[in-house]
Backbone as CSV, one residue per row, in Angstrom:
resi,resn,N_x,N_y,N_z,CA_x,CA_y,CA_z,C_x,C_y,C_z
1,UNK,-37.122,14.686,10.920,-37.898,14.919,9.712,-37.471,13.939,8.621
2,UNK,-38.602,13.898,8.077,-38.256,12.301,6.649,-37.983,13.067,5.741
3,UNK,-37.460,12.948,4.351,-37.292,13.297,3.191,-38.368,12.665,2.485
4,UNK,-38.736,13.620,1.213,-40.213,13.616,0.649,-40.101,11.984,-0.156
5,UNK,-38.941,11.820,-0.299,-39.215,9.955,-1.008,-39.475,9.099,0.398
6,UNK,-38.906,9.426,1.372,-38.891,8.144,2.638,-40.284,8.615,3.388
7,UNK,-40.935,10.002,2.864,-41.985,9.982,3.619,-43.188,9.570,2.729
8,UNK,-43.138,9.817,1.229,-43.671,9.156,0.202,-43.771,7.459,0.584
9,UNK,-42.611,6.878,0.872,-42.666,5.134,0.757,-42.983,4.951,2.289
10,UNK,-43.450,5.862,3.492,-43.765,5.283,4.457,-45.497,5.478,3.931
11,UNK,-46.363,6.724,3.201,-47.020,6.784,2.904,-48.076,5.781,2.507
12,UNK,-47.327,4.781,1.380,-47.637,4.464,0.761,-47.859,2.689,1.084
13,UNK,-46.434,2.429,2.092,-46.782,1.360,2.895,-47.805,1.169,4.327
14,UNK,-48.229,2.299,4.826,-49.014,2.397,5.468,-50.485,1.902,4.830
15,UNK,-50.148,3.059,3.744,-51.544,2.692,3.043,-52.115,1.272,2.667
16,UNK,-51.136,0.378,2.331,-51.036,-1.135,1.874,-51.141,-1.813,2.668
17,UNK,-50.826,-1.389,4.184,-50.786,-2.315,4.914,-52.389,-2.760,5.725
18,UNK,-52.990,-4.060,6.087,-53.980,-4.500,6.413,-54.507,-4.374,7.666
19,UNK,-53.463,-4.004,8.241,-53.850,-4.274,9.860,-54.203,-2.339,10.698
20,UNK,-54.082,-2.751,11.583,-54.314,-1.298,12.174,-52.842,-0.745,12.664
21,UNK,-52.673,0.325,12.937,-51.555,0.867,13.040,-52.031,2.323,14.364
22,UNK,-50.952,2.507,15.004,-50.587,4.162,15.521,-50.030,5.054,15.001
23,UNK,-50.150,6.330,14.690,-49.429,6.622,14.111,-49.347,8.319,15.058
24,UNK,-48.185,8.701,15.256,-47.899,9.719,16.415,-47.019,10.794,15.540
25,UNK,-47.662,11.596,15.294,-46.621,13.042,14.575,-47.666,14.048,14.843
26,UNK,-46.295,14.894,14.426,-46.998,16.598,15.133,-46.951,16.985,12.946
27,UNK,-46.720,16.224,11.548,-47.208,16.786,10.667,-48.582,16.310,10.145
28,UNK,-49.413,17.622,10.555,-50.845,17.590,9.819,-51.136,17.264,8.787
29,UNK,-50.371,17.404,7.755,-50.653,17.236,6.312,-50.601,16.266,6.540
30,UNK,-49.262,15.145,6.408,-49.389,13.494,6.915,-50.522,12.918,7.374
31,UNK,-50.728,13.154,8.404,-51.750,12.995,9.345,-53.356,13.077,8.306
32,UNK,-53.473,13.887,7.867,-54.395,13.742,6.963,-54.853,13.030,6.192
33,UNK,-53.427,12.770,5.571,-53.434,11.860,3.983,-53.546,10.293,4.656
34,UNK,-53.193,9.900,5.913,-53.086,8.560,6.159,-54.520,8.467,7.390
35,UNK,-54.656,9.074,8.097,-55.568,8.798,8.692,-56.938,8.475,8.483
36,UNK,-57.401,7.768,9.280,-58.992,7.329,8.835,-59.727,7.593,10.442
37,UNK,-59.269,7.118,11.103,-60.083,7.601,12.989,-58.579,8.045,13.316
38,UNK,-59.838,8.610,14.576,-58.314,9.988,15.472,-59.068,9.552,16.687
39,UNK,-57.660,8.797,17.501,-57.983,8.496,18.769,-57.013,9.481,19.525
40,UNK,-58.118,11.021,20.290,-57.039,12.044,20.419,-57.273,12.229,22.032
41,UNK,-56.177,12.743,22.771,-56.190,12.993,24.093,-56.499,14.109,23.949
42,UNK,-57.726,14.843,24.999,-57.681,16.194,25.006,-57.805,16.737,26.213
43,UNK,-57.817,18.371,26.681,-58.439,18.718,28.066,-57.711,17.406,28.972
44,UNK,-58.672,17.510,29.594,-57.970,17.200,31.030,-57.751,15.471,30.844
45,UNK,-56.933,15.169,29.677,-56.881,13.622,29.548,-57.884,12.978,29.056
46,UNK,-58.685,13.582,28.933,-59.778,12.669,27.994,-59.815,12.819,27.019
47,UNK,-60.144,11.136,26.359,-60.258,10.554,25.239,-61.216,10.244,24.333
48,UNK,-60.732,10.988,22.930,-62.154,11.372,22.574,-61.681,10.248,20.801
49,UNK,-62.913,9.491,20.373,-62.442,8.721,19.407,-63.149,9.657,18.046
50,UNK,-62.684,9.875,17.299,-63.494,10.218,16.148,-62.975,9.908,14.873
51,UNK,-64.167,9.183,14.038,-64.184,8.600,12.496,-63.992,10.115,11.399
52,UNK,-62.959,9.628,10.662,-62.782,10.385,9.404,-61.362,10.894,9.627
53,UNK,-60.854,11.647,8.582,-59.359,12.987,8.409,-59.158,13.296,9.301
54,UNK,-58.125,13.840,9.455,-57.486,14.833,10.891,-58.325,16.233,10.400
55,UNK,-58.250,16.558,9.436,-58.800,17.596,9.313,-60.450,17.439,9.392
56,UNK,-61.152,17.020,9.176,-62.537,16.315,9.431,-62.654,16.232,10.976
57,UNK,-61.560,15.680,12.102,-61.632,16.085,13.278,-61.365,17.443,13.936
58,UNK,-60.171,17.849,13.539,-60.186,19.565,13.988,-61.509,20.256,13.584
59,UNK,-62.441,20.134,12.610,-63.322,20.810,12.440,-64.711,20.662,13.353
60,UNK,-64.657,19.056,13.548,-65.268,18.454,14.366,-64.835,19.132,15.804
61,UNK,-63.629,19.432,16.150,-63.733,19.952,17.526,-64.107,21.576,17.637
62,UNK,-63.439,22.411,16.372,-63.686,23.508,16.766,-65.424,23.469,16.787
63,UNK,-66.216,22.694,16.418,-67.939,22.907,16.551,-68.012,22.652,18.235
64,UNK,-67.069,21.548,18.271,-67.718,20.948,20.253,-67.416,22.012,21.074
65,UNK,-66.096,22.523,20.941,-65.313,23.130,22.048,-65.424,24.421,21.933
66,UNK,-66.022,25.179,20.716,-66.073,26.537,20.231,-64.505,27.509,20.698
67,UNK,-65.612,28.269,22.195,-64.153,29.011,22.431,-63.035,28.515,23.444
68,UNK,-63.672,27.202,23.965,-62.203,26.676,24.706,-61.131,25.914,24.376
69,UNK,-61.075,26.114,22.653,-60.009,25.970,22.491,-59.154,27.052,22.252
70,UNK,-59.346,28.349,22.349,-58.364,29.150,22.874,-57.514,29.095,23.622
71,UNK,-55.960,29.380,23.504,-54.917,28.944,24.705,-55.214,29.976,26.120
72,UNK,-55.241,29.526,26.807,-55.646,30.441,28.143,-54.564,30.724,28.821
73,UNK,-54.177,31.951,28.643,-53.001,32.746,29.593,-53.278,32.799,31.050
74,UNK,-52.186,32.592,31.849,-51.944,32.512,32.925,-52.017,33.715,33.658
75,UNK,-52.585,33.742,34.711,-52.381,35.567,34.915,-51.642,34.953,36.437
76,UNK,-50.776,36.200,36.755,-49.975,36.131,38.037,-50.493,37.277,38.585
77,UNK,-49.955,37.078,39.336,-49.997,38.370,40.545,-48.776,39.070,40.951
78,UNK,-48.848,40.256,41.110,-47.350,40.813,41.414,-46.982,40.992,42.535
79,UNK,-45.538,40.284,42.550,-44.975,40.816,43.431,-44.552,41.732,44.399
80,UNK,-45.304,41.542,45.870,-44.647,42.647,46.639,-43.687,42.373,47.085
81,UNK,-42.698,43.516,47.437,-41.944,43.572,48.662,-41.856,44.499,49.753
């Protein structure tokens, strides 16, 4: 985890900078404030590109995927002996 000045000055050099970049974190808020397209892996490995916010894409998926993005529990079977 960054501290709010080193994540402020990565912020801010991202922002300045000209070229294209990756950028890989699990914080959303971040992710928000710097992103512009979301090139995201989903389901079964496929790659889905979409223009705008991270949040502009999560909304975008919950419309595609409705209820499969629910986590789907595993069901077992019990054990005989």
């Amino acid at each position: 985890d960054l501290d709010v000045n080193t994540l402020r000055a990565l912020e801010e050099g991202l922002e300045n900078f000209a070229g294209c970049a990756v950028i890989i974190s699990h914080d959303r808020w971040f992710l928000d404030r710097i992103c512009t397209h979301i090139l995201a892996f989903e389901g079964n490995s496929e790659v889905y590109f979409f223009e705008g916010s991270f949040s502009d894409y999560e909304e975008n998926k919950k419309q595609r995927l409705g209820g499969d993005l629910m986590p789907k529990r595993i069901k077992y079977r019990k054990l005989v002996r």
